[in-house]
C-alpha positions, 0 to 999 in steps of 0.5 A: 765604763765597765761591762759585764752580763746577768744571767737569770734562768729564764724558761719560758712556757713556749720553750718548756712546752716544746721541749722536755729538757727546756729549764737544763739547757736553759741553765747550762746555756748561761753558764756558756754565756758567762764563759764566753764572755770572760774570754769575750773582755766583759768584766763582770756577770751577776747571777740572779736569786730568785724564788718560785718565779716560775718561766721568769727565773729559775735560778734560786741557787746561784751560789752553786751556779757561781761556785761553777763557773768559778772553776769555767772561768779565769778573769772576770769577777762573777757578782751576786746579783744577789744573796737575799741576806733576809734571816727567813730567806738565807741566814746572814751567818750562811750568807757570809760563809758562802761570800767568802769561799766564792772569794776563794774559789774565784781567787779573788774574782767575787763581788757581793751583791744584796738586796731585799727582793723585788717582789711580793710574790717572792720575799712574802713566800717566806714572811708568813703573816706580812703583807707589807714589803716595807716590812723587809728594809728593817730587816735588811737593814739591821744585817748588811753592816754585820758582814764585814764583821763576821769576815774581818773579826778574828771572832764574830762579836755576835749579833742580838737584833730584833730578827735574828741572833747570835752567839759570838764564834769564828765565821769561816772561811775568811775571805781570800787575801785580807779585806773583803770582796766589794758590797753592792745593794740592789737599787730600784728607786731613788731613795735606794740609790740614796741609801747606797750611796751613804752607806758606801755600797755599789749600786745595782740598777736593776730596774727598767730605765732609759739614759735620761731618766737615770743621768740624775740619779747617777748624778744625786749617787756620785755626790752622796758617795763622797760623803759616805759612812762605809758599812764596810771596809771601803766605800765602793763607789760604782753605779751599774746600770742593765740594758737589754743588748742585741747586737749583729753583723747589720742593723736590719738582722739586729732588729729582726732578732729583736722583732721575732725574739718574744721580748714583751713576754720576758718584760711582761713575767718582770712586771708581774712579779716585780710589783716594787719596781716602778711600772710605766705608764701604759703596762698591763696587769699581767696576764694581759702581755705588753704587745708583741714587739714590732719593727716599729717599736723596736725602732722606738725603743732604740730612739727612747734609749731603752734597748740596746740594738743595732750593728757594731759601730751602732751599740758602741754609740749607743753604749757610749750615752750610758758611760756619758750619764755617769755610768760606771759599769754596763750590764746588759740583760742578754735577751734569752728568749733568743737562738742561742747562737745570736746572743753568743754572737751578741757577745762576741761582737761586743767583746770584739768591736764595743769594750776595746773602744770604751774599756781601756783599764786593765784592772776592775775598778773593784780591785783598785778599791780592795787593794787600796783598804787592804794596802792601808 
């Protein structure tokens, strides 16, 4: 099993309020999570796209977030996670020029993640006249197969769609070193996973679940992906699943970093815009917050398996029920409403004493599946 980060901008009110410069340090923070981590052995970080999301995420141009640390970083492979391909949010043609010069810049390093969004508040901002986020799997699915197209074709044959159209041209530039950077679609339910899987793209598991919960999943994936009818040029077999992650020298600083860490105010900005992901029993409708997390709950989100917590020796254990679910990449949402300095700790000591101990492959499982469609 892989790891890898994702990064959102996240400024939440009590940080702007205190702080007339919250949202920049907020951003240029990420971007040294990001570097620290290429150097820390993690293989991959999503960047997230998100619009008019005010406090939860204030990351809407994350191909210039990326184009950065193309340049700050030197081995791990920086994702979209993701392009919203949508033509009313980001033209496909765009969409495609910008996946292929970060495959430049990152020399290779880029993996093309895409979705639909996962919120109404978002998405519908730019579908004026729909009130219906079903609305968005027609158009969604209409464009993701024109991608390899528009990148391998030595003229784009050009697109006549119910939502956008083009003119055969020359898409430009083309992607770095022949084929394509690997396709993943952003799944938050079952039938996604389900799509995914038959279409031959990556799965990113963005939505909130624990390890039993998702083992069946992953499972259904892995025997639909054997049967896929690749969009691209290859099928890129890889489920990544995301977890909170906070990790110390011991356990009892762990959990206090938890406890004082405003965690159920992040969870609470995810479900009130995230209203297409599936809401567990007992969420409040936002502006009601979910509870301020105690060492008791914290104590009981580690025994749920839905946080990530505790000293070395504790978060390789419990890294080690995802990658026995079937996981093949771990991507932990870093909880950012910590002190800078404990989640840079938090990836230092992961990096040192939790990779080593599962990720023993040199190369990203990524690159064997590129090299293997552009070797024949």
């Amino acid at each position: 099993m892989e790891f890898g980060l994702f990064v959102q901008g996240y400024v939440p009110a009590t940080r702007a309020q205190a702080d007339p410069q919250a949202e920049h340090k907020a951003l240029v923070e990420e971007t040294e999570y990001v570097i620290q981590a290429d150097k820390s052995g993690f293989k991959y970080a999503w960047a997230s796209e998100h619009h008019f999301l005010e406090e939860y995420s204030h990351l809407s141009a994350n191909d210039v977030f990326l184009g950065y640390l193309a340049h700050a970083t030197e081995r791990i492979h920086l994702g979209s996670g993701i392009f919203n391909p949508l033509p009313q949010v980001n033209h496909p043609v765009k969409v495609a020029e910008k996946v292929a010069m970060l495959d430049h810049l990152t020399g290779g390093r880029f993996e093309f993640g895409s979705g639909r969004g996962a919120g109404s508040h978002e998405i519908l901002g730019f579908l004026p006249g729909v009130t219906d986020m079903n609305h968005t799997k027609e158009i969604w699915e209409e464009t993701i197969a024109e991608f390899p197209k528009m990148w391998l074709q030595d003229e784009y044959q050009g697109f006549q769609g119910k939502h956008w159209s083009l003119p055969p041209r020359k898409i430009l530039p083309r992607p770095y070193g022949g084929s394509h950077p690997a396709m993943w679609y952003a799944a938050g339910s079952p039938s996604s996973y389900a799509m995914a899987a038959k279409k031959g793209l990556g799965v990113l598991g963005f939505s909130v679940q624990k390890v039993s919960d998702m083992e069946w999943v992953v499972e259904s994936y892995k025997g639909a992906v054997k049967d896929a009818r690749p969009v691209g040029g290859y099928v890129n077999d890889n489920v990544m699943v995301t977890s909170t992650a906070i990790c110390a020298e011991t356990t009892e600083k762990a959990k206090q970093i938890a406890v004082h860490g405003g965690l159920n105010y992040l969870q609470s900005l995810l479900f009130r815009y995230h209203d297409t992901f599936p809401r567990p029993e007992g969420i409040p409708q936002w502006p009601e917050l979910i509870p301020e997390y105690t060492a008791e709950v914290v104590d009981l989100l580690i025994a749920e398996e839905l946080m990530i917590c505790g000293n070395p020796e504790e978060v390789l254990r419990q890294c080690k029920r995802w990658e026995q679910a079937g996981a093949d990449q771990l991507s932990f949402g870093l909880p950012i409403g910590i002190p800078y300095e404990d989640t840079m700790n938090t990836i230092k000591l992961i990096g040192e004493h939790v990779i080593p101990q599962i990720d023993t492959d040199p190369v990203h499982r990524t690159t064997r599946f590129r090299d293997a469609a552009r070797n024949g």
